[in-house]
VOBA-1610 file (N, C-alpha, C; in pm, whole numbers, padded with zeros to 5 digits, always signed):
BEGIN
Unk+14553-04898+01425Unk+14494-05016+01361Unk+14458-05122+01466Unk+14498-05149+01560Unk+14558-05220+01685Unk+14399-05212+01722Unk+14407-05072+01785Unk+14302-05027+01878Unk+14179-05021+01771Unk+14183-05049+01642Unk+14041-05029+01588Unk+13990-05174+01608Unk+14075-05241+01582Unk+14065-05426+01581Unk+14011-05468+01712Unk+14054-05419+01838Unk+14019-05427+01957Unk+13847-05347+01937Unk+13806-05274+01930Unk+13694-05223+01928Unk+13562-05298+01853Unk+13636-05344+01722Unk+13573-05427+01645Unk+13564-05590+01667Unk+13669-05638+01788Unk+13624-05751+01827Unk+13522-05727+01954Unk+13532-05631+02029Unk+13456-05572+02128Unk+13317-05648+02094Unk+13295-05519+01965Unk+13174-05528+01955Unk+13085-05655+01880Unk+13205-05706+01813Unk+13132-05853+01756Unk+13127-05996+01911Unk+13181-05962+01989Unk+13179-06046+02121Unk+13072-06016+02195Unk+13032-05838+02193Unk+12899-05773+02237Unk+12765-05877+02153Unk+12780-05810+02008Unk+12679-05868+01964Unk+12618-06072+01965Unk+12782-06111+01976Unk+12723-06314+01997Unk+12691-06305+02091Unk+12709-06247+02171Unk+12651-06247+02379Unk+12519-06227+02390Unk+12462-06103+02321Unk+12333-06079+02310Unk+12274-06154+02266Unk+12303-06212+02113Unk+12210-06289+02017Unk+12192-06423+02079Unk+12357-06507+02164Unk+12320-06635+02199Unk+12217-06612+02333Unk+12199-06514+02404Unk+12111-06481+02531Unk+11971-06378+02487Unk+11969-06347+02395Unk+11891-06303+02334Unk+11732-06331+02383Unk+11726-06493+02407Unk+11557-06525+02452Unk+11562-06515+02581Unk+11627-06520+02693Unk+11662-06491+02770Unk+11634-06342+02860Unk+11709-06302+02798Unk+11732-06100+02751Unk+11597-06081+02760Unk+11496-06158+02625Unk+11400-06093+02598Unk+11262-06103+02685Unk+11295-06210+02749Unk+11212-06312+02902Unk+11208-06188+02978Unk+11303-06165+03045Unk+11343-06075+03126Unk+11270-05889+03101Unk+11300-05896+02978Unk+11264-05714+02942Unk+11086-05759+02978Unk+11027-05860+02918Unk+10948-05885+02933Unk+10892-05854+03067Unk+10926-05944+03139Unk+10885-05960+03318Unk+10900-05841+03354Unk+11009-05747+03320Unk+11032-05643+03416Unk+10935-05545+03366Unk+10897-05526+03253Unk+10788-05464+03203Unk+10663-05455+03248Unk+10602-05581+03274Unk+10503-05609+03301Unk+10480-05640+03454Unk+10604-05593+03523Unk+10608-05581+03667Unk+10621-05455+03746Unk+10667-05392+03635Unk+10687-05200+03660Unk+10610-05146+03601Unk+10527-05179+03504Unk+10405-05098+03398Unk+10306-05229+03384Unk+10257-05259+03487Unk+10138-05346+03479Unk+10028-05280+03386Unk+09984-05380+03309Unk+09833-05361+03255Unk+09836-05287+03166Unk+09943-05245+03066Unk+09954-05149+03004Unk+10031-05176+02872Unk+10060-05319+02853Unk+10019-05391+02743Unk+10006-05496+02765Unk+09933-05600+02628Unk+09836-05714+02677Unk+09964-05798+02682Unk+09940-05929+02763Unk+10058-06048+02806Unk+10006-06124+02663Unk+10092-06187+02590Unk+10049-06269+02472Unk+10093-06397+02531Unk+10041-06471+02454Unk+09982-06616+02498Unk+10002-06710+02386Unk+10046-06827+02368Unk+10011-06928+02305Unk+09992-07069+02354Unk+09962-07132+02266Unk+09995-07282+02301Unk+10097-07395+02291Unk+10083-07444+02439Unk+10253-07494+02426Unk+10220-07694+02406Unk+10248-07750+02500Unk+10224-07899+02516Unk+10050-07951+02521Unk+10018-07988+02462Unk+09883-08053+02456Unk+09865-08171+02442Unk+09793-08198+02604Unk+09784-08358+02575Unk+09631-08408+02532Unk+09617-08500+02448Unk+09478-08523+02346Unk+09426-08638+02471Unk+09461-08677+02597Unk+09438-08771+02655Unk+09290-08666+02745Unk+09321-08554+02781Unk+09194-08495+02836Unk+09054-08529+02749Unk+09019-08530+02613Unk+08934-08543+02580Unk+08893-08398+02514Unk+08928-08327+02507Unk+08920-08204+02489Unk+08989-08146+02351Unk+08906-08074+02257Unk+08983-08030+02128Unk+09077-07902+02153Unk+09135-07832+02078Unk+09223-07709+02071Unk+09125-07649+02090Unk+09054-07632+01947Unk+08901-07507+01941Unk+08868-07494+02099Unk+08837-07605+02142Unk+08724-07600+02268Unk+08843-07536+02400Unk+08945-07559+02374Unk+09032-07535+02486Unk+09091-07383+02469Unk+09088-07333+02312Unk+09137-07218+02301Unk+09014-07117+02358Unk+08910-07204+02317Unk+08704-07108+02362Unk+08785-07083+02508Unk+08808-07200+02584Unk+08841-07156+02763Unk+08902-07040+02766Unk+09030-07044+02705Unk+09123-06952+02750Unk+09020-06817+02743Unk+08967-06770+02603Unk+08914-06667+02575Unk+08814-06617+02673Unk+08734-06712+02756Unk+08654-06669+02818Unk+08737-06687+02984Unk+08819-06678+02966Unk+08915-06699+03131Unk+08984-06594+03127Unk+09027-06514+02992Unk+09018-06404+02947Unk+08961-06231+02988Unk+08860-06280+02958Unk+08725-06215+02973Unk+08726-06193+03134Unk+08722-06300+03210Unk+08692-06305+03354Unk+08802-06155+03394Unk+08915-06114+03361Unk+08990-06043+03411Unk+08947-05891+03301Unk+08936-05899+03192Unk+08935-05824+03110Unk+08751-05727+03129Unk+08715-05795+03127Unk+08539-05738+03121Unk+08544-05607+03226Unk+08561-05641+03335Unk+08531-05558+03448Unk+08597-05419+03430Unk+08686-05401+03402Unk+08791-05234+03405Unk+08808-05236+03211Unk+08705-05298+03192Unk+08724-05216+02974Unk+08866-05256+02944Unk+08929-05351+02949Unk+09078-05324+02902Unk+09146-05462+02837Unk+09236-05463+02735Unk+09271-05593+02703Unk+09402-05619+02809Unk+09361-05723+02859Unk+09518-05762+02930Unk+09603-05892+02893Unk+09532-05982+02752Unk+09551-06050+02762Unk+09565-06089+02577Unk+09641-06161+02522Unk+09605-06170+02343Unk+09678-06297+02321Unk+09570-06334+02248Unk+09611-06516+02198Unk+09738-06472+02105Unk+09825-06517+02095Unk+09910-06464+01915Unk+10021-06606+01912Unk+10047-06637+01819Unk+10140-06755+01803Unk+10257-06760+01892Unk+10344-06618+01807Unk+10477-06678+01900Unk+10452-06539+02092Unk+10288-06544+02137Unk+10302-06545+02300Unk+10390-06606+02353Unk+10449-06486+02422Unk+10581-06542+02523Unk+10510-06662+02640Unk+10414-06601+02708Unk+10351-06693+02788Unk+10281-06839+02713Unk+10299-06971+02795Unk+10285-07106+02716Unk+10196-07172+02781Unk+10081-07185+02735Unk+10008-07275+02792Unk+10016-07436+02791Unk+10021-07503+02871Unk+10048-07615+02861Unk+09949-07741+02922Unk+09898-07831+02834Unk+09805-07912+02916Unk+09843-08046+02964Unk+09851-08088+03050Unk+09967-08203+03122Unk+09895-08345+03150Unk+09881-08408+03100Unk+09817-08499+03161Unk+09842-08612+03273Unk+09807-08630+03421Unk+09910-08712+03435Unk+09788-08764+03533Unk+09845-08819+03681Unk+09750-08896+03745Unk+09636-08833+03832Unk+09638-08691+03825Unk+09528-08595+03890Unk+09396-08610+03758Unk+09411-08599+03618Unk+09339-08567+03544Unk+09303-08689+03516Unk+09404-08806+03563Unk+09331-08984+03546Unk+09236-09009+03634Unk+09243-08951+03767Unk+09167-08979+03891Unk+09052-08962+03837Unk+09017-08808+03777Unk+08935-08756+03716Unk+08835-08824+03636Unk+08877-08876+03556Unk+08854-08982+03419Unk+08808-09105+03515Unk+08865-09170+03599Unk+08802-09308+03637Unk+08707-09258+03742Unk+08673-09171+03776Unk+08542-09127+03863Unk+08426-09116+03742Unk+08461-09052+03693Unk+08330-09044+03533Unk+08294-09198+03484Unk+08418-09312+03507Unk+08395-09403+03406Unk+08346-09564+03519Unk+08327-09458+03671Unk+08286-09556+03779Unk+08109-09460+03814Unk+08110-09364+03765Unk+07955-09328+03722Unk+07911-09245+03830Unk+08029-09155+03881Unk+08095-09112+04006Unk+08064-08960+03992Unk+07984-08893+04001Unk+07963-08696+04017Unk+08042-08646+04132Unk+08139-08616+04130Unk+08234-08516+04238Unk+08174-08376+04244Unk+08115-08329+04289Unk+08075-08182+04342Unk+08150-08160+04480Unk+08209-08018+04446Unk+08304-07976+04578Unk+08202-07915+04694Unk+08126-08015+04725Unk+08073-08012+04862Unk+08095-08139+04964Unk+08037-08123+05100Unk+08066-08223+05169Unk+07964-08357+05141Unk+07855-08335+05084Unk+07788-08494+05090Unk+07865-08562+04940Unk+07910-08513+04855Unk+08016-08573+04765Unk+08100-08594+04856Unk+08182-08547+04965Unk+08306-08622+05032Unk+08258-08716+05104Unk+08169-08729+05140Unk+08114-08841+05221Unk+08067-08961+05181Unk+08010-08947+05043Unk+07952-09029+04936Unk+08104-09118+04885Unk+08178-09041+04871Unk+08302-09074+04823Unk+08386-09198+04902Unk+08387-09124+05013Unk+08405-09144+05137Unk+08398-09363+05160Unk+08230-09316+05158Unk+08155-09457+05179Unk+08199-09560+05012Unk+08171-09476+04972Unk+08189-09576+04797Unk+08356-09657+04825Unk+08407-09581+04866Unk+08593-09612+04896Unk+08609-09720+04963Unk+08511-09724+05148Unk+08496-09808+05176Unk+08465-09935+05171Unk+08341-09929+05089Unk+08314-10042+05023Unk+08403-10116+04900Unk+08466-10047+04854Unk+08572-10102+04755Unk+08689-10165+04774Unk+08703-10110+04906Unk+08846-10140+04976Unk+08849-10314+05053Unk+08725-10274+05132Unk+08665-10393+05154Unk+08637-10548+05047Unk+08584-10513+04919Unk+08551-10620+04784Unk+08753-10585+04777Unk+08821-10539+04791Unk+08919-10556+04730Unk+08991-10653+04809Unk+08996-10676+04979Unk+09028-10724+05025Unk+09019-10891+05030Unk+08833-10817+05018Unk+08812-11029+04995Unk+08832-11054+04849Unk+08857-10999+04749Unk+08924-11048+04619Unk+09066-11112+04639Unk+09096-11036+04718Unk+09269-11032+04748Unk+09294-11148+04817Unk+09187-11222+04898Unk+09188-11321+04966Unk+09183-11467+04893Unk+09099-11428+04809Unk+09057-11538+04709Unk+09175-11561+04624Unk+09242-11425+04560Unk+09329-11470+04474Unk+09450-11539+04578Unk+09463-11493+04730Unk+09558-11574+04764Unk+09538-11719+04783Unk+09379-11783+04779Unk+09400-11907+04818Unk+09398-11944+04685Unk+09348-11909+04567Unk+09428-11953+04443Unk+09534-11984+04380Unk+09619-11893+04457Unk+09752-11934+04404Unk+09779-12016+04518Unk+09793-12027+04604Unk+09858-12157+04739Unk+09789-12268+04672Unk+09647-12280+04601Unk+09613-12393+04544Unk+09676-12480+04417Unk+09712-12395+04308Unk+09782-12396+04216Unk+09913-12448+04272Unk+09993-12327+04356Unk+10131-12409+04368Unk+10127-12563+04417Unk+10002-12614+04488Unk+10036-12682+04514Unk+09989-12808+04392Unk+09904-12774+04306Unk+09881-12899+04176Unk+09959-12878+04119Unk+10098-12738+04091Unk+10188-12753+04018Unk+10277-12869+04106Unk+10305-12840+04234Unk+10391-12910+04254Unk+10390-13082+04309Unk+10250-13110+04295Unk+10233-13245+04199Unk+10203-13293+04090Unk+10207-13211+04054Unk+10251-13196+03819Unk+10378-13278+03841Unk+10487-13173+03896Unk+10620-13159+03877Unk+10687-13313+03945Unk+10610-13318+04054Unk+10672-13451+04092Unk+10611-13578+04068Unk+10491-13593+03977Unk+10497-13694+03906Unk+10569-13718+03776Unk+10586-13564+03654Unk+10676-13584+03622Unk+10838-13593+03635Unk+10862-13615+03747Unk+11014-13638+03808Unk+11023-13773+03836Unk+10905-13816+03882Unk+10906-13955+03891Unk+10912-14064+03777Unk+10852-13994+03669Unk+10792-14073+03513Unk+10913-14084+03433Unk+11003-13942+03482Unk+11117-13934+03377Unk+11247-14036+03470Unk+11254-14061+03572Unk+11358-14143+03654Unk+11330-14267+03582Unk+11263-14287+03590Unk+11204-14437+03497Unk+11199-14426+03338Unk+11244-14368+03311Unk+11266-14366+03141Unk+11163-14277+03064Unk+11069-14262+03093Unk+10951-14220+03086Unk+10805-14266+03126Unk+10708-14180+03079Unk+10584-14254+03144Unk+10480-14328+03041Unk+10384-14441+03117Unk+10380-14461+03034Unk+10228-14438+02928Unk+10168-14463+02867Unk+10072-14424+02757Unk+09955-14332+02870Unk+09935-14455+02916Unk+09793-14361+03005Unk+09852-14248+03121Unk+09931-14279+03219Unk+09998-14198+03278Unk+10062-14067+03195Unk+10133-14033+03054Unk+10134-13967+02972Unk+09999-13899+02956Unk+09909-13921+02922Unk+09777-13850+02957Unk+09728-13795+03041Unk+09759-13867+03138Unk+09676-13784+03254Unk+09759-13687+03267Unk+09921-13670+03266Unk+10017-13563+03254Unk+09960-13465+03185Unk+09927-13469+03090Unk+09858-13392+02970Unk+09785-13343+03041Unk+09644-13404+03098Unk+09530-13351+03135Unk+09565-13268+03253Unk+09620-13291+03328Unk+09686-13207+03443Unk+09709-13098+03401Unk+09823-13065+03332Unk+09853-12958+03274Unk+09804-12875+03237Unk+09694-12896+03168Unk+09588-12839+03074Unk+09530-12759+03175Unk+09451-12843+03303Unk+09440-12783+03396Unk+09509-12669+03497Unk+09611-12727+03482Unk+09703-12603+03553Unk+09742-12498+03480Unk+09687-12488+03334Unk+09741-12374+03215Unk+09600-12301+03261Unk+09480-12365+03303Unk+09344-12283+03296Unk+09370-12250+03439Unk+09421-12287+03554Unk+09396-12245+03689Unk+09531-12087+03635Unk+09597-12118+03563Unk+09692-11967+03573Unk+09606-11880+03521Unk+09540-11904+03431Unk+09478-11837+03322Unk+09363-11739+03412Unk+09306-11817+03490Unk+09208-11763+03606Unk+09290-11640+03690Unk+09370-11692+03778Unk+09473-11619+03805Unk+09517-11494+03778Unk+09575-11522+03644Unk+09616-11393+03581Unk+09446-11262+03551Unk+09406-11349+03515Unk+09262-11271+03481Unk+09238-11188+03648Unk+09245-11267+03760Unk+09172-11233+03893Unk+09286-11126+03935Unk+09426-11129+03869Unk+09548-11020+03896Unk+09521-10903+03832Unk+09472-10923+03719Unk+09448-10762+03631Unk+09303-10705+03728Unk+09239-10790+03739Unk+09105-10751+03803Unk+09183-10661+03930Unk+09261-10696+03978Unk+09285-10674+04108Unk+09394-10529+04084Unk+09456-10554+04012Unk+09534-10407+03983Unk+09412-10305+03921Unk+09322-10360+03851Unk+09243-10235+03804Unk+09173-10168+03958Unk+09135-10255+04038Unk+09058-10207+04171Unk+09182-10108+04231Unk+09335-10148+04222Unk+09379-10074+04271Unk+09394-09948+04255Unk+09387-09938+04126Unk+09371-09804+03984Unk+09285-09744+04064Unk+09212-09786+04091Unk+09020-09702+04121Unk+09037-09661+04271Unk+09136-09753+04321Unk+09122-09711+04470Unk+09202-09538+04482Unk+09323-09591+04400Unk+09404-09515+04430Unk+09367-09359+04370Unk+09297-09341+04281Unk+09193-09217+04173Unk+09152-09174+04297Unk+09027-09269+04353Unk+08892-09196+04461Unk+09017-09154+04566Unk+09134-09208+04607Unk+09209-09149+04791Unk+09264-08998+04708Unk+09316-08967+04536Unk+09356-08837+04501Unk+09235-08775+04511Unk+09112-08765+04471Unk+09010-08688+04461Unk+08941-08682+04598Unk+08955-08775+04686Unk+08907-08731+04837Unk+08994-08642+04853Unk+09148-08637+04867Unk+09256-08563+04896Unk+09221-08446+04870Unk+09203-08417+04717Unk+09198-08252+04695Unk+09026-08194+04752Unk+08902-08289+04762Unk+08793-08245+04833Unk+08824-08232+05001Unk+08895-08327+05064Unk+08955-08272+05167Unk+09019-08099+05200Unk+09088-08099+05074Unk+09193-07957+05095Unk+09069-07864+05016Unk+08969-07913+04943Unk+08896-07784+04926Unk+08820-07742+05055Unk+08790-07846+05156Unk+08621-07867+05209Unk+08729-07815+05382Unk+08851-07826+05397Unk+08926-07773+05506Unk+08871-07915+05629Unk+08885-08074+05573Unk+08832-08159+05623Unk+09034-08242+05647Unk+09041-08297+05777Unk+09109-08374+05794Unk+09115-08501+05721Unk+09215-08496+05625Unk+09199-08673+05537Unk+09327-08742+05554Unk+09410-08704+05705Unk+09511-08793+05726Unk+09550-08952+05726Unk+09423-09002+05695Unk+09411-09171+05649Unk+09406-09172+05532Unk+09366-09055+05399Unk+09422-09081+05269Unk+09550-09030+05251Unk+09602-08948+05305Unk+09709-08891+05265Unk+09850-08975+05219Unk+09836-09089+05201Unk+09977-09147+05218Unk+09997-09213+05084Unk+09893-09172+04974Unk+09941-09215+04827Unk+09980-09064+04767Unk+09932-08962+04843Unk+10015-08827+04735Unk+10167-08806+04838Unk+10175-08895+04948Unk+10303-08825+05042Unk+10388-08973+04931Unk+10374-09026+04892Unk+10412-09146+04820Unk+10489-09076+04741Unk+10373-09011+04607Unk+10395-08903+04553Unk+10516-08811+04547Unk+10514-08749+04614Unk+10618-08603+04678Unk+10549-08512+04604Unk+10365-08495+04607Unk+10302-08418+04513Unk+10189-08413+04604Unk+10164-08255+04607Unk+10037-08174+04652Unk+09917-08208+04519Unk+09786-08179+04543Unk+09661-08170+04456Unk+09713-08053+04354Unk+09727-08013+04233Unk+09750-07887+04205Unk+09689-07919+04079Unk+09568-07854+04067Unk+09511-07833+03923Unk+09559-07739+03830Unk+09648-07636+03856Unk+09740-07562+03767Unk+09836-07503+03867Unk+09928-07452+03742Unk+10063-07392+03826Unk+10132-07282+03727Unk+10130-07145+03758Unk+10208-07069+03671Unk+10309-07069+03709Unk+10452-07042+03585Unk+10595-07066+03665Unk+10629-06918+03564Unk+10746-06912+03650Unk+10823-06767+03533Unk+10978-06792+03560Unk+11075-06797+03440Unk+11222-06740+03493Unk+11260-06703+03384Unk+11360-06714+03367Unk+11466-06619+03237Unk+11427-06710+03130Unk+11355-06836+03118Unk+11333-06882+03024Unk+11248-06878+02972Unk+11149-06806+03054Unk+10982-06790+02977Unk+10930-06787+03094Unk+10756-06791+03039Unk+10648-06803+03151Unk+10546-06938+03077Unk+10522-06994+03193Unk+10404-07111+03175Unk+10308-07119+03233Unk+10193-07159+03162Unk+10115-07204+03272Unk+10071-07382+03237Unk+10054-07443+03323Unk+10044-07601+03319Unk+09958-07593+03398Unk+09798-07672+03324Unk+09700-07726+03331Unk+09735-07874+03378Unk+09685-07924+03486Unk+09697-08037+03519Unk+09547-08132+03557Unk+09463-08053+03590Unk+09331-08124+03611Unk+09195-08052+03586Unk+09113-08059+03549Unk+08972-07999+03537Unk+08820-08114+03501Unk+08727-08105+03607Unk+08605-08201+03606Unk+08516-08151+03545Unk+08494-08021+03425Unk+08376-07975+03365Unk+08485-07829+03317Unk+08421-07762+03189Unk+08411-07690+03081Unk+08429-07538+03219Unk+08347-07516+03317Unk+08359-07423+03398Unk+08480-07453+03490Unk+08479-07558+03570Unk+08677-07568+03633Unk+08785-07532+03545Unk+08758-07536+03424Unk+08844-07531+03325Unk+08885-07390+03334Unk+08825-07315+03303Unk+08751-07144+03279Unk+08860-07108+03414Unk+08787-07163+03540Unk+08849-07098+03698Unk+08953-07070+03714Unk+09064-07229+03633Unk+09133-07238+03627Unk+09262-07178+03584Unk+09211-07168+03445Unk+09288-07096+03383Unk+09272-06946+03419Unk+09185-06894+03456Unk+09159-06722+03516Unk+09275-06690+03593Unk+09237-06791+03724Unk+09309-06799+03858Unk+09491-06764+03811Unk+09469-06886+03727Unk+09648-06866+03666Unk+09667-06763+03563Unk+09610-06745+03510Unk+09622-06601+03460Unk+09630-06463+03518Unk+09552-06470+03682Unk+09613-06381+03771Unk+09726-06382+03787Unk+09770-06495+03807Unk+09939-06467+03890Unk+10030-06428+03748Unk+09958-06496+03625Unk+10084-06424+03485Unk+10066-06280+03526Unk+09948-06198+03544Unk+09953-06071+03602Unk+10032-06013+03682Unk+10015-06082+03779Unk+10119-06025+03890Unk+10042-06037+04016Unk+09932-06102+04033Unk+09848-06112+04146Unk+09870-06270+04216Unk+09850-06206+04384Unk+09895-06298+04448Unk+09772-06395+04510Unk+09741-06487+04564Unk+09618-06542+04639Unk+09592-06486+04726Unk+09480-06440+04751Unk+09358-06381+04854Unk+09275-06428+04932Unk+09258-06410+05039Unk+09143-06539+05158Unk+09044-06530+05107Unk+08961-06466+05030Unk+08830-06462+05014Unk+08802-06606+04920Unk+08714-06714+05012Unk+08685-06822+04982Unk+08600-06835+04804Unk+08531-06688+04790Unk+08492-06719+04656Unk+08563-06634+04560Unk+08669-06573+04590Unk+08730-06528+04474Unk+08804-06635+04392Unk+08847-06580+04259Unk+08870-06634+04163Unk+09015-06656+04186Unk+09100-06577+04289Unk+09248-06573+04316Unk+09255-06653+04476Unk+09166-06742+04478Unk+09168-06809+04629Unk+09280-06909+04603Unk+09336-06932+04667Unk+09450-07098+04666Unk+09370-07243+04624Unk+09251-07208+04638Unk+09189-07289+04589Unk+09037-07325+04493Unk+09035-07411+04384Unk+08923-07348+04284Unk+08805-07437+04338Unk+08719-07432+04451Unk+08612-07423+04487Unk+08501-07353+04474Unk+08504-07242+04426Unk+08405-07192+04372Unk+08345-07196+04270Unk+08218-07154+04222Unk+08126-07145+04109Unk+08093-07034+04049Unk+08125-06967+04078Unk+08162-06803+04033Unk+08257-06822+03929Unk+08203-06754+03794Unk+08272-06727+03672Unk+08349-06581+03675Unk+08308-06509+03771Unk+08313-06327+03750Unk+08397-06324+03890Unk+08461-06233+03880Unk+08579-06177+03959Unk+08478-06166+04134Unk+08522-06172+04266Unk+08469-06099+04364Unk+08512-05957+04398Unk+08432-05922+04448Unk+08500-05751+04530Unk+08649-05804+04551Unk+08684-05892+04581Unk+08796-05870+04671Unk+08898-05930+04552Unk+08886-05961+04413Unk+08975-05985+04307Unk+08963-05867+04225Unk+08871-05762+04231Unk+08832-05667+04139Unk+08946-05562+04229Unk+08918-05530+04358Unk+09021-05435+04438Unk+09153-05467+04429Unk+09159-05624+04421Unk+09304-05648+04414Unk+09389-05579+04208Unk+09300-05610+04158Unk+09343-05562+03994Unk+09351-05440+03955Unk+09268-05336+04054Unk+09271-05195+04042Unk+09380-05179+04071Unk+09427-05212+04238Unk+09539-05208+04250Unk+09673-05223+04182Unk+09682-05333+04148Unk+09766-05411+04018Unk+09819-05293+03886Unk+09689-05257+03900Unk+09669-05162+03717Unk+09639-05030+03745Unk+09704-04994+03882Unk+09652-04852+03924Unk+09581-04784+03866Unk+09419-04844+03866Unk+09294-04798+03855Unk+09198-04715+03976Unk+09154-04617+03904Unk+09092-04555+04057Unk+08984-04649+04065Unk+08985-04676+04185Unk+08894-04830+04246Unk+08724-04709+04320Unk+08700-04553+04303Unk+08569-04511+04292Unk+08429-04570+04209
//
């Protein structure tokens, strides 16, 4: 009886172990599956975090995936890939200060094309901004040294008015009128401070988007570099991750309906199992500079491989 009780707690200690590790467990059977029998069933997919700040609907974002899809799927006839609710893999769209940079270049009337006369254009526009920001910055400082100093003959005529009991009728007025004045010199002020943080907004957008045209264009931008080393953050327009808890992919930036597409492809290689490749226009490069929707020779050899396809 002893030894049946022992067997039967065995196995009920077996079974809470499994069930509480269960998603875990199932992460795992997953990965190893699809790392030992590549391509040989489709990776499912859903949607995870969506931020409505891109501008972008579900419909229109689920259209991407499908055709980022396609980019891997078309070439060798095969599904590797299926939208389905509960997809282990999570797409995720992030919004943060790469996809803002983004947004205040569009809303400064700004076309980024990943070539060099956009970095240069950029370049010069920066300059000039930096410059109006400086002599703004100048102005607002002799504004305020001006102010402190009508506040601080506000303050010491009323110090003087109140030692004496108070002030009297007309002197009371002009107190007034002073004031009034010094409520409109803040008022200026504050207005010429927001002005001045928004320039900083704009400055700081154009030094991220030189940054990542720098790292596309293989251009030295060691004079912007010191708001993403600020940071403790590289340019990264997506990032697939994997561990025992799942797989993700996080969307972090895209400037048009086709970066979008690249994007998500690119990271959909590595949910595959594919690693980055030098070839400057493949779709698995470290970086999404290209304009190519369709795989290169050198992403098509790499997937045969992958899916041990005869590559004849």
């Amino acid at each position: 009886m002893y030894k049946a009780f022992k067997i039967l707690l065995s196995f009920i200690i077996l079974g809470a172990t499994a069930y509480f590790f269960r998603t875990p467990l199932l992460n795992l059977w997953n990965q190893l599956y699809n790392s030992y029998l590549p391509c040989t069933q489709p990776i499912g997919y859903s949607l995870g975090s969506f931020d409505t700040k891109f501008g972008i609907s579900k419909d229109q974002f689920t259209n991407a995936l499908a055709k980022a899809e396609q980019v891997w799927e078309k070439p060798i006839g095969k599904e590797l890939f299926t939208n389905k609710p509960d997809g282990n893999l999570k797409i995720n769209l992030i919004y943060d200060y790469r996809q803002e940079a983004t947004i205040k270049m569009r809303k400064l009337g700004l076309t980024i094309n990943d070539d060099r006369a956009s970095y240069d254009a950029l370049k010069s526009k920066l300059k000039v901004m930096q410059l109006a920001y400086s002599q703004k910055m100048a102005s607002f400082k002799s504004q305020v040294a001006i102010f402190e100093k009508h506040k601080d003959e506000y303050e010491a005529k009323v110090t003087y008015w109140n030692k004496r009991g108070g002030a009297t009728p007309k002197a009371y007025a002009e107190l007034n009128e002073e004031k009034e004045a010094l409520n409109a010199e803040l008022a200026q002020i504050n207005q010429l401070q927001d002005s001045l943080n928004a320039d900083v907004d704009n400055i700081n957008a154009m030094i991220t988007v030189l940054n990542r045209l720098a790292e596309s264009l293989n251009i030295d931008a060691g004079e912007f570099n010191q708001t993403n080393k600020e940071r403790g953050d590289e340019f990264e327009e997506g990032l697939y991750k994997s561990d025992l808890y799942g797989q993700e992919i996080d969307i972090y930036q895209f400037d048009s309906t086709d970066k979008l597409i690249r994007v998500l492809a690119h990271e959909f290689g590595h949910a595959l199992g594919l690693e980055h490749v030098d070839d400057p226009k493949a779709i698995m490069y470290r970086l999404n500079q290209g304009t190519n929707e369709k795989l290169s020779a050198t992403d098509l050899t790499a997937l045969k491989t992958l899916c041990r396809i005869d590559k004849k």
